[in-house]
N, CA and C atoms as an extended XYZ file, in Angstrom:
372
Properties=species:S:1:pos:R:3:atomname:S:1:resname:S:1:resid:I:1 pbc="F F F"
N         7.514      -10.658      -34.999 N   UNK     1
C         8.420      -11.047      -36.018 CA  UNK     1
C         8.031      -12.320      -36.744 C   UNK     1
N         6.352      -12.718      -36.286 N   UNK     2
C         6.965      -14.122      -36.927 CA  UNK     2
C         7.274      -15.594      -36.132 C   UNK     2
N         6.795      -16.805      -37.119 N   UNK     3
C         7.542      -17.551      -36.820 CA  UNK     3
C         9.099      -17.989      -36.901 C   UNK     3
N         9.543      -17.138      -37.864 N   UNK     4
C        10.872      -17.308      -38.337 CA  UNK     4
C        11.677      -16.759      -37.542 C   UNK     4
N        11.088      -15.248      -36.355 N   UNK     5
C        11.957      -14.506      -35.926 CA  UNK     5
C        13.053      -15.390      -34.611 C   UNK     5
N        13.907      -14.956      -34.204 N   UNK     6
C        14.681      -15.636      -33.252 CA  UNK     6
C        13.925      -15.152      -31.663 C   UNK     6
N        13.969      -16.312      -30.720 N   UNK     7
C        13.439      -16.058      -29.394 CA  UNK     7
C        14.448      -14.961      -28.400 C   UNK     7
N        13.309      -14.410      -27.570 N   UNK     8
C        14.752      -13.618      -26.622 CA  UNK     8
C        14.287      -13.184      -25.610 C   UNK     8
N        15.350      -13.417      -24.765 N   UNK     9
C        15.305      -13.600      -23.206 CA  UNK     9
C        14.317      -12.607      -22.600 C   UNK     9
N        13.673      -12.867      -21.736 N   UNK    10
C        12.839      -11.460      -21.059 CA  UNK    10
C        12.982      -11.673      -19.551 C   UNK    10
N        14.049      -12.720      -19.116 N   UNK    11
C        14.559      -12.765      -18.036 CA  UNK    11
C        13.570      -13.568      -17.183 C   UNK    11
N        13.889      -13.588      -15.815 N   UNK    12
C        12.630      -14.794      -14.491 CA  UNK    12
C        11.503      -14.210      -14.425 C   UNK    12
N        10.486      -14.991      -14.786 N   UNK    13
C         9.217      -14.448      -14.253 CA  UNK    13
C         8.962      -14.999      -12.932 C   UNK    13
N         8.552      -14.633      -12.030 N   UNK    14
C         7.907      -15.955      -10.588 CA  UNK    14
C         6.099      -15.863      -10.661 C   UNK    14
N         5.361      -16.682      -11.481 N   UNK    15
C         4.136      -17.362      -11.452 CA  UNK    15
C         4.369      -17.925      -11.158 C   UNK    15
N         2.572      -18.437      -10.050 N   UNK    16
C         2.293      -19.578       -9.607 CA  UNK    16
C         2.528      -19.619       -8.042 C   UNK    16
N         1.956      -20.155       -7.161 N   UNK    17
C         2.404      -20.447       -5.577 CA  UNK    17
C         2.608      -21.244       -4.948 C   UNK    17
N         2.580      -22.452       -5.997 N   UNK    18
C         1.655      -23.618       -5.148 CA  UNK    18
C         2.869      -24.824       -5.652 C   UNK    18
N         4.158      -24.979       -5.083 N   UNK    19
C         5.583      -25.740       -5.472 CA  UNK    19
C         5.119      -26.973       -5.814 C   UNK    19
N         3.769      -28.008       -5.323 N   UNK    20
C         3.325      -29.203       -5.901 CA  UNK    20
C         2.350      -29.137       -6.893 C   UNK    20
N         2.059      -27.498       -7.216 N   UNK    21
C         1.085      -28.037       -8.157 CA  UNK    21
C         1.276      -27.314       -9.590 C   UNK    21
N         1.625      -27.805      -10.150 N   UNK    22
C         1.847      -26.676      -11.768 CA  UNK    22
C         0.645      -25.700      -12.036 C   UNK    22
N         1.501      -24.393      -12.489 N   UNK    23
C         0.402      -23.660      -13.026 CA  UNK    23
C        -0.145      -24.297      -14.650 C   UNK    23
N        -0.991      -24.501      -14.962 N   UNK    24
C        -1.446      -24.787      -16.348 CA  UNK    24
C        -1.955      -23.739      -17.219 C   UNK    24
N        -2.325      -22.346      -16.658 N   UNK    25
C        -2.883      -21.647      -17.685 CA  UNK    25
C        -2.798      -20.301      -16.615 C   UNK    25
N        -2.800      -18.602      -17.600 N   UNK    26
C        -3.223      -17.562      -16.841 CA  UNK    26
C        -3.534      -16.737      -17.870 C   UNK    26
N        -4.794      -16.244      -18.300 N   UNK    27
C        -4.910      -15.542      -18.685 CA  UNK    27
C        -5.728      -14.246      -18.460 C   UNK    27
N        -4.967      -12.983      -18.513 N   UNK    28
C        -5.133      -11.798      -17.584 CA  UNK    28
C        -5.032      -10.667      -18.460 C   UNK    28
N        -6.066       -9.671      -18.877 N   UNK    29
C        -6.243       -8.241      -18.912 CA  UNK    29
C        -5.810       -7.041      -17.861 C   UNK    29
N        -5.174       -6.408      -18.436 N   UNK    30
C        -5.475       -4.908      -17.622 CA  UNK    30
C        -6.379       -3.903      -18.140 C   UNK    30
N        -7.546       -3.519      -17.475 N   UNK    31
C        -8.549       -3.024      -17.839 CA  UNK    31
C        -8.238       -1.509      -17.749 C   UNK    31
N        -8.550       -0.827      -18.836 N   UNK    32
C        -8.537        0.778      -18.966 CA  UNK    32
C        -6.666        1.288      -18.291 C   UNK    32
N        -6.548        1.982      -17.763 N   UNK    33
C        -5.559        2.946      -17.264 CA  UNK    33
C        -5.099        2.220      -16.321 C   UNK    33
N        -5.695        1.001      -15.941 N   UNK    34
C        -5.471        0.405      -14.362 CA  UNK    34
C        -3.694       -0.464      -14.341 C   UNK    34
N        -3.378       -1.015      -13.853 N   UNK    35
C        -2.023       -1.190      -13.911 CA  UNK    35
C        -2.108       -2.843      -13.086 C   UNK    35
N        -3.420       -3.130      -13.085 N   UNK    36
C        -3.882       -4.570      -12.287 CA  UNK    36
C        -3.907       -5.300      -13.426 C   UNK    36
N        -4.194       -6.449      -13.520 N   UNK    37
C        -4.659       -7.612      -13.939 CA  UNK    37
C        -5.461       -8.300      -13.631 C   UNK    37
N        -6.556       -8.852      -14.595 N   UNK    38
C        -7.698       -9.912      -14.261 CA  UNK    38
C        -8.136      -10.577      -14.806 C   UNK    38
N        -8.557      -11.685      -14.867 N   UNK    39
C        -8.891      -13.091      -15.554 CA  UNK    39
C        -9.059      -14.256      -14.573 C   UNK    39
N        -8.281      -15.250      -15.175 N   UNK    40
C        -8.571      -16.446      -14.809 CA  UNK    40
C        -7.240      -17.204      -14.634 C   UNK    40
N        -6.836      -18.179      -13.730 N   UNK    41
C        -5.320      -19.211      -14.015 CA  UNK    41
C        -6.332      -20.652      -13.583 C   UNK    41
N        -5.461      -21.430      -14.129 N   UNK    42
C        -5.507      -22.999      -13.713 CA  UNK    42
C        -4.491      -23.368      -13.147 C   UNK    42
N        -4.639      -24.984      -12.458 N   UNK    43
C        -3.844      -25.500      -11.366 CA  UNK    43
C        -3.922      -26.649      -12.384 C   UNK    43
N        -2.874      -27.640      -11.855 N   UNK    44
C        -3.101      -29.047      -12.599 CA  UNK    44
C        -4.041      -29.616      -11.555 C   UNK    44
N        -5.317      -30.012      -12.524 N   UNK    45
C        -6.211      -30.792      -11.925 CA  UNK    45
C        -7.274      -30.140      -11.215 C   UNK    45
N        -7.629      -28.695      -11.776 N   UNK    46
C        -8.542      -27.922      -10.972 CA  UNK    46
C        -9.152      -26.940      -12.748 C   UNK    46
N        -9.987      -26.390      -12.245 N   UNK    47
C       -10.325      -26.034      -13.025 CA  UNK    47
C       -10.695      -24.605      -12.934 C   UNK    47
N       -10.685      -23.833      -14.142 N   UNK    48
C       -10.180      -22.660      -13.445 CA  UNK    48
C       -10.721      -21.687      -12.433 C   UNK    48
N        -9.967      -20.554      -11.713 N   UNK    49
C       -10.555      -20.002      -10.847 CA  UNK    49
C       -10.446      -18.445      -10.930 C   UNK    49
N       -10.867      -17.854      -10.339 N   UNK    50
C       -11.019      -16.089      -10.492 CA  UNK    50
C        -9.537      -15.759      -10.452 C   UNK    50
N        -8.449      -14.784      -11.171 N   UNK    51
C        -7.615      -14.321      -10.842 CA  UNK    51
C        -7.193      -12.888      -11.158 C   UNK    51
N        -6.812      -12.268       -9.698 N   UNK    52
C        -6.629      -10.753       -9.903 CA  UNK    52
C        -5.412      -10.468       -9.469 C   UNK    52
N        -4.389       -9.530      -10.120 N   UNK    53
C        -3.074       -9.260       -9.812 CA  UNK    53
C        -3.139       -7.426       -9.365 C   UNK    53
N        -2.381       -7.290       -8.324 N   UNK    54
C        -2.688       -5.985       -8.314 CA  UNK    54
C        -1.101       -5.477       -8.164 C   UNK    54
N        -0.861       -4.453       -9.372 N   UNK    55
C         0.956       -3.726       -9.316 CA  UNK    55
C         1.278       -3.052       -7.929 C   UNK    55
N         2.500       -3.736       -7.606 N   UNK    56
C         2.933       -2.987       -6.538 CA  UNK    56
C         4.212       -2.224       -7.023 C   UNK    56
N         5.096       -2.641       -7.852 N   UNK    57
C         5.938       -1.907       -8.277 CA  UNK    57
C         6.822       -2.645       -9.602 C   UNK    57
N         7.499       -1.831      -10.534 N   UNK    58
C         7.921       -2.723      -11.538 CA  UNK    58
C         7.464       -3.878      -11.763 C   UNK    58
N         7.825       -4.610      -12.001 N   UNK    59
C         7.213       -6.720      -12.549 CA  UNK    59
C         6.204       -6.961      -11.418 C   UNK    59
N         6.155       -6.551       -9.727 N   UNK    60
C         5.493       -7.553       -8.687 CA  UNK    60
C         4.347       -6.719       -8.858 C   UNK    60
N         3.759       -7.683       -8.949 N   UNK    61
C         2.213       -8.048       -8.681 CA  UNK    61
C         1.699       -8.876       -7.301 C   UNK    61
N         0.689       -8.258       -6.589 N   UNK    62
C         0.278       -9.442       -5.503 CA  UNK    62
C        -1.308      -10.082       -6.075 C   UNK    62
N        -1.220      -11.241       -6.218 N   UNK    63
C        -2.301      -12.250       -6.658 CA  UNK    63
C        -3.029      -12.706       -5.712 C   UNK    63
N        -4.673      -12.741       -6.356 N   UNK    64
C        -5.241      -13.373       -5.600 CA  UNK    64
C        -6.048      -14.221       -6.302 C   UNK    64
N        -7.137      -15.255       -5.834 N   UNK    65
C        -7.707      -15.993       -6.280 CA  UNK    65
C        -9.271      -15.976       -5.631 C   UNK    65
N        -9.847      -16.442       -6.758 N   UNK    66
C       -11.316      -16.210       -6.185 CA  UNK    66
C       -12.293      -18.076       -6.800 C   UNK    66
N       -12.736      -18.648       -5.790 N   UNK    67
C       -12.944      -19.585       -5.953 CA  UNK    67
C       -14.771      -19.966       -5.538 C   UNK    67
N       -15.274      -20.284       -6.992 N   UNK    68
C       -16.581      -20.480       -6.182 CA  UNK    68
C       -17.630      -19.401       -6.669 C   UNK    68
N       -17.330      -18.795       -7.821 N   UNK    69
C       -17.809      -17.654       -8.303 CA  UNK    69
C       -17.484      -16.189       -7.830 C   UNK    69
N       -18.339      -15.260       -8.498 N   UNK    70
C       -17.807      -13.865       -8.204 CA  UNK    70
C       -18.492      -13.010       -6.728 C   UNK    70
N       -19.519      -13.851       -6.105 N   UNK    71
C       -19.631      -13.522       -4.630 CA  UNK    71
C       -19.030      -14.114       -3.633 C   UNK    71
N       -18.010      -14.438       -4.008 N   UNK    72
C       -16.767      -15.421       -2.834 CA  UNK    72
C       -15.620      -14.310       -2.647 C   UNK    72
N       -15.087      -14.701       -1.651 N   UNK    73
C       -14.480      -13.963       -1.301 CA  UNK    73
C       -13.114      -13.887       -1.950 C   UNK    73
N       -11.895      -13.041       -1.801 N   UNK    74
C       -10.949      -13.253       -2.912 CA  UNK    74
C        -9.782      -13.923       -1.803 C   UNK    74
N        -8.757      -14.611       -2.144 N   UNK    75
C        -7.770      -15.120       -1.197 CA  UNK    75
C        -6.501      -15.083       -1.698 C   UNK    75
N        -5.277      -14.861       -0.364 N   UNK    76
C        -3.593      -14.758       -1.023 CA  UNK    76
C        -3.425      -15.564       -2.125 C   UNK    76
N        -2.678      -15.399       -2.877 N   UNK    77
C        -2.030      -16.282       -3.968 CA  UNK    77
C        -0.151      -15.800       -4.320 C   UNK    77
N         0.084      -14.865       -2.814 N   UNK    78
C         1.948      -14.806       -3.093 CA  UNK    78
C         1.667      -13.318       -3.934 C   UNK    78
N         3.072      -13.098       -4.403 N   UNK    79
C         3.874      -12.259       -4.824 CA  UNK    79
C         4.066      -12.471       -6.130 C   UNK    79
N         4.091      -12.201       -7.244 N   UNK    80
C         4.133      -12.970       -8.272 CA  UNK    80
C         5.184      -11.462       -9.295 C   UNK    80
N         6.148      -12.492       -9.970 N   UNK    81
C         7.083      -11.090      -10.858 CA  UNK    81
C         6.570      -11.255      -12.672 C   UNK    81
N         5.775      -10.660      -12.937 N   UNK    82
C         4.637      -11.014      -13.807 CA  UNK    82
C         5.535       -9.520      -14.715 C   UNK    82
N         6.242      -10.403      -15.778 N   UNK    83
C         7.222       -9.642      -16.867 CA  UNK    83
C         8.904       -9.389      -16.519 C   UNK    83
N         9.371       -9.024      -17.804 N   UNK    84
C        10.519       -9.138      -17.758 CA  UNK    84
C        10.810       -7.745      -18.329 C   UNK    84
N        10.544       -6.476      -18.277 N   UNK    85
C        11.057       -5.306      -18.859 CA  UNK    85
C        10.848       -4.323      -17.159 C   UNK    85
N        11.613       -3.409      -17.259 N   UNK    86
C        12.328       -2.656      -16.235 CA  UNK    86
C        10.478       -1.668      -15.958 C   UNK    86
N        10.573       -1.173      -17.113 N   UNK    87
C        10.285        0.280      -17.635 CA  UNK    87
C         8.760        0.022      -18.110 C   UNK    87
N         8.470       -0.830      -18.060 N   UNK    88
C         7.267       -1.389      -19.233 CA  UNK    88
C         6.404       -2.569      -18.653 C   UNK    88
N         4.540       -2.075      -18.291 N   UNK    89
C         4.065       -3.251      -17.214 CA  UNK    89
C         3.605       -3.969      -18.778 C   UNK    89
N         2.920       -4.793      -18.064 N   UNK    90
C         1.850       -6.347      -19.188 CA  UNK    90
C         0.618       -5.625      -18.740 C   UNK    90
N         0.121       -5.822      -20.531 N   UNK    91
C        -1.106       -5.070      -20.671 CA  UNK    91
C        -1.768       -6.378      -20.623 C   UNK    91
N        -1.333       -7.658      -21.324 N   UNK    92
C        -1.960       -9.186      -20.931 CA  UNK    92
C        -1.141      -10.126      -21.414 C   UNK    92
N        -1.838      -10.950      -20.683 N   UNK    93
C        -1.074      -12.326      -20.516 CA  UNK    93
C        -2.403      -13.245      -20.764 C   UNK    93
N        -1.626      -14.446      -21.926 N   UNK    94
C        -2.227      -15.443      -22.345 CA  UNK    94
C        -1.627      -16.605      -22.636 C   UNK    94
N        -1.237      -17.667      -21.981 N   UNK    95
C        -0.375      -18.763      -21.211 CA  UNK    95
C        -0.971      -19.618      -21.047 C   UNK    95
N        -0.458      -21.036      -21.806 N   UNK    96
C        -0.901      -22.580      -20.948 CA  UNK    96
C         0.325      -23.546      -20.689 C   UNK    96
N        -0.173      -24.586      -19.994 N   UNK    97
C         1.258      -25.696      -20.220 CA  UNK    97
C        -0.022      -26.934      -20.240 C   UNK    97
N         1.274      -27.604      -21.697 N   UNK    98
C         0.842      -28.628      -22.293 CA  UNK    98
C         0.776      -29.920      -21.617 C   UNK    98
N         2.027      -29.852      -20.401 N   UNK    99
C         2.806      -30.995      -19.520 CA  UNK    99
C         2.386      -30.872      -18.321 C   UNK    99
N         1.061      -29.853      -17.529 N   UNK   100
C         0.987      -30.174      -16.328 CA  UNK   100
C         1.960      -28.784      -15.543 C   UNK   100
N         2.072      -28.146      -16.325 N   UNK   101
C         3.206      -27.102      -15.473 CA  UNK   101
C         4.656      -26.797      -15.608 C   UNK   101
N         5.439      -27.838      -16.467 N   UNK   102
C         6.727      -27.802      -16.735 CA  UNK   102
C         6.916      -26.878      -17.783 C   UNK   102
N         6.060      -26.548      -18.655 N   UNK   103
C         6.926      -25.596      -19.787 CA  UNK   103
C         5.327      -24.951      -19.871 C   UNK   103
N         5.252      -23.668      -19.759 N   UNK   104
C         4.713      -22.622      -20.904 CA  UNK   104
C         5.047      -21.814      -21.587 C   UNK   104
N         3.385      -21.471      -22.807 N   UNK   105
C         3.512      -21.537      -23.933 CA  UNK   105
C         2.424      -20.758      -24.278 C   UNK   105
N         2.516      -19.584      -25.018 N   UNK   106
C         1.681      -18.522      -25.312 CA  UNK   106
C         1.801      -17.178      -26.359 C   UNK   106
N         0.937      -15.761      -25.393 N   UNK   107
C         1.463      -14.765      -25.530 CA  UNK   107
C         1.586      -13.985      -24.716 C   UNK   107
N         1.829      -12.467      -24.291 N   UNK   108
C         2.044      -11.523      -23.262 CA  UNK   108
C         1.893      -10.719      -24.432 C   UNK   108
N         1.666       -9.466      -23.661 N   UNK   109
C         1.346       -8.241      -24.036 CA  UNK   109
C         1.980       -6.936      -23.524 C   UNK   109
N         2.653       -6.225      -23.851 N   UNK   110
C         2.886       -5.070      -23.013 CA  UNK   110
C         2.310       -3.856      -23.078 C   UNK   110
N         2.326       -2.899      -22.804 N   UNK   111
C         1.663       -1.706      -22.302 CA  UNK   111
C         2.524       -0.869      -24.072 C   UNK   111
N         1.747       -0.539      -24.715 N   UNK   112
C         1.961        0.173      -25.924 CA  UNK   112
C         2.618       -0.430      -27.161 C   UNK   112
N         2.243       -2.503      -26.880 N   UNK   113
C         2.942       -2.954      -27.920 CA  UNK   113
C         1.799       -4.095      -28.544 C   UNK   113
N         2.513       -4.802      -29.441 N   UNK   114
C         1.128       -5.898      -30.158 CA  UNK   114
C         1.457       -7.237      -28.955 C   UNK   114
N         0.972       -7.966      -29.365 N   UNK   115
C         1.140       -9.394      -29.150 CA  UNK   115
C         2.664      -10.106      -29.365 C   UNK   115
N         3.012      -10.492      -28.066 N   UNK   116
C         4.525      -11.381      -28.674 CA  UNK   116
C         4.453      -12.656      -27.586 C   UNK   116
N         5.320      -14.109      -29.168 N   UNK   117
C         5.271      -14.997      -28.709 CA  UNK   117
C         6.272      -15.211      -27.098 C   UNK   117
N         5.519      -16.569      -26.427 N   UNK   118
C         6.009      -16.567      -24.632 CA  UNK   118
C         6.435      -17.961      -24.969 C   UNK   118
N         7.344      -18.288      -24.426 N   UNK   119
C         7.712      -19.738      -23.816 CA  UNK   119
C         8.447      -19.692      -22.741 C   UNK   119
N         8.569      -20.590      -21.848 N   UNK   120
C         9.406      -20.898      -20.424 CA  UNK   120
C         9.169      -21.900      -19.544 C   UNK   120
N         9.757      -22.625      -19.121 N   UNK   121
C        10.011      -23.499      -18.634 CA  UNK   121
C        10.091      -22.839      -16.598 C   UNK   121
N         9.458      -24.253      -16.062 N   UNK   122
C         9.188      -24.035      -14.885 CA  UNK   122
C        10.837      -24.425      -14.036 C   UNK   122
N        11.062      -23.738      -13.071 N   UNK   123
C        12.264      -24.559      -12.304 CA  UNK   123
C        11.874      -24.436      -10.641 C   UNK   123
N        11.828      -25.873      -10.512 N   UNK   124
C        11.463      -26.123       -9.414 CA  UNK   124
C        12.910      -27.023       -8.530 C   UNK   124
């Protein structure tokens, strides 16, 4: 819609695992037919690292992280509720925070739609 259009709710997401450390960035593809996610997230004060989400059902995703390049091994990263529609997964996600983790700021993608603007705020 636009910058002009009005914002609207897409309800709790739960990114991120790590309660002391802000997420700063995630940006994630779903490749072909697959219903996963993959890319990359940042931490405050790290720089970024391998990240793969794999659908377990509606929004949850289980995350992992891969640190150290792509012959390392991959490790937990939680449960993560990655979107806000019932019916409808994220084809991608493209997200930073300006503050260290308190507010992001982007886009998301869904599964048969364009690009729409993201904002949200962290609550810790």
């Amino acid at each position: 819609g636009g910058e002009q259009a009005p914002w609207h709710r897409e309800g709790v997401w739960r990114i991120g695992d790590r309660p002391s450390q802000g997420l700063t960035r995630v940006q994630a593809t779903r490749l072909g037919d697959s219903n996963d996610l993959f890319g990359v997230a940042n931490y405050a004060g790290e720089g970024p690292i391998g990240f793969r989400a794999h659908w377990l059902s509606d929004n949850a995703y289980e995350v992992e992280y891969q640190w150290g390049g792509e012959r390392q091994p991959w490790n937990p990263g939680g449960i993560w509720r990655i979107g806000g529609r019932q019916n409808q997964r994220i084809a991608a996600v493209d997200i930073t925070s300006p503050d260290g983790g308190a507010t992001l700021v982007g886009q998301v993608q869904y599964v048969g739609e364009g690009p729409i603007g993201f904002r949200g705020k962290a609550q810790r």
